[in-house]
C-alpha positions, 0 to 999 in steps of 0.5 A: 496515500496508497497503501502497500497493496497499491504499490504490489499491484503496479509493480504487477501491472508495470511488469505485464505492459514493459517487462523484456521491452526497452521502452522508450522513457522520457520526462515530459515535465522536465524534472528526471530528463537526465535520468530519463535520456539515460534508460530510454530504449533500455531493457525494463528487466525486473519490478518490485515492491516493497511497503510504499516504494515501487522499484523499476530496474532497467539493465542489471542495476540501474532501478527507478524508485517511486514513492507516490506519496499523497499526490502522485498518481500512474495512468496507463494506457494502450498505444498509441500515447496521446501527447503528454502533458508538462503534469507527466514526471515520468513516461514510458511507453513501446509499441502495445502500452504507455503509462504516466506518473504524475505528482510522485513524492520521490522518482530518482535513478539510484543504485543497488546500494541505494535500494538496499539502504531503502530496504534495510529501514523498512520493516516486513512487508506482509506481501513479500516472500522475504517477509519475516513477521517476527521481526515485527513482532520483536518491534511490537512487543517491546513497545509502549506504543499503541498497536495503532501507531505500530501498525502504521510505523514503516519501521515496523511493518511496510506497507499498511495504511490507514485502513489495513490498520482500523480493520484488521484490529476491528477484525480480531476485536483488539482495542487500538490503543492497547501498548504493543508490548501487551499484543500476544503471540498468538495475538500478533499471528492472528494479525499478521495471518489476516494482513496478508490474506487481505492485502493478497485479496487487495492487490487480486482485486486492486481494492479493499475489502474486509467484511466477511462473508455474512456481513456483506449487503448481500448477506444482511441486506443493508446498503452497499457502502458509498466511498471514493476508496469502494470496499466493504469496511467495517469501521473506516470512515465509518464515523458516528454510522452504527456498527455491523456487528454490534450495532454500536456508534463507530468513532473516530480520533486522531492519533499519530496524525492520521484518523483512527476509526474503531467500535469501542463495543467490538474493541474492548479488549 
């Protein structure tokens, strides 16, 4: 699943090829044909992000809500848009640009009040201005829970996956199962301080990476990382590979549900 950085970056993009045009918009697949024929030739006015969920207004209050989940997917291309496939849930395109989502867990027409109920059961997300990492802290603090799953809880924070989560920890060397309740203050804005310099890097170079300077191949002369996801990472997907701090074995574990990766050397306290 995209994580939130993905989402900041498309709104990015959507706003760049459509945003003061009146696209046309259609439902090659069929499934958001109604909603579709209601904005074609309407002004896209405004594109937001906020976690996972992408938000596209068209008028004054009329927005599309995308969630891509695990399998959906947004192309674009220049003009003109070659025939669109029965795969295609939702295209828009004018005269410069067209883009494709395809496979998206949610794409509905819904109402300012809709989106608002939307924002109101996700936590802070760490790359909006409106981001208050208090609120997540207040969350954080009070809970039994481990930081792993915390990080990962959209309640808490919007927007951070599975690998934000594993780094960021690496990085400030917190072990991942330490309770919440026991993450300090300074601790936390450490955490929060780095999420956001990082997924800001992220949306900039549509990519993860969170190896610092001197431990880059560049700067060590190891060999680049080889990975669907490209970066340079310290710990995820690193399973059983040894450490670039420490030279310790990487491992990795389930826990809520997804794999957790870590250095049990780096990540003692």
């Amino acid at each position: 699943m995209p994580e939130g950085h993905t989402i900041h970056r498309l709104a990015q993009d959507y706003a760049a090829a459509f945003l003061r045009t009146a696209p046309h918009v259609t439902s090659p697949q069929g499934k958001f044909s109604d909603a579709a024929a209601l904005l074609d030739r309407a002004e896209l006015t405004d594109t937001e992000a906020h976690g996972k969920h992408l938000f596209l207004r068209f008028r004054e209050a009329d927005w599309i809500h995308i969630h891509l989940g695990l399998f959906g997917k947004v192309n674009f291309g220049d003009a003109p848009a070659p025939p669109a496939t029965d795969t295609v849930r939702l295209r828009l395109a004018n005269s410069a640009s067209y883009v494709d989502l395809r496979g998206p867990t949610t794409c509905a027409l819904i109402t300012d009040t809709e989106k608002q109920a939307i924002h109101d059961r996700l936590g802070p997300d760490p790359l909006r201005e409106d981001a208050d990492d208090q609120t997540a802290y207040a969350r954080v603090s009070r809970s039994r829970t481990t930081i792993a799953a915390l990080l990962m809880d959209q309640k808490v924070i919007a927007g951070v996956g599975n690998v934000y989560r594993a780094e960021v920890l690496f990085r400030h060397g917190i072990d991942p199962y330490r309770p919440g309740r026991d993450i300090t203050p300074t601790e936390w804005d450490a955490l929060w301080s780095d999420l956001v310099a990082l997924m800001r890097e992220g949306v900039r170079n549509n990519r993860i990476d969170t190896v610092r300077p001197e431990h880059t191949p560049e700067a060590t002369g190891r060999p680049p990382r080889v990975d669907d996801h490209g970066g340079e990472v310290y710990v995820y997907r690193r399973a059983n590979l040894p450490c670039h701090l420490c030279g310790g074995e990487i491992r990795a574990a389930a826990l809520a549900a997804r794999n957790l990766f870590w250095c049990p050397i780096c990540q003692r306290d």
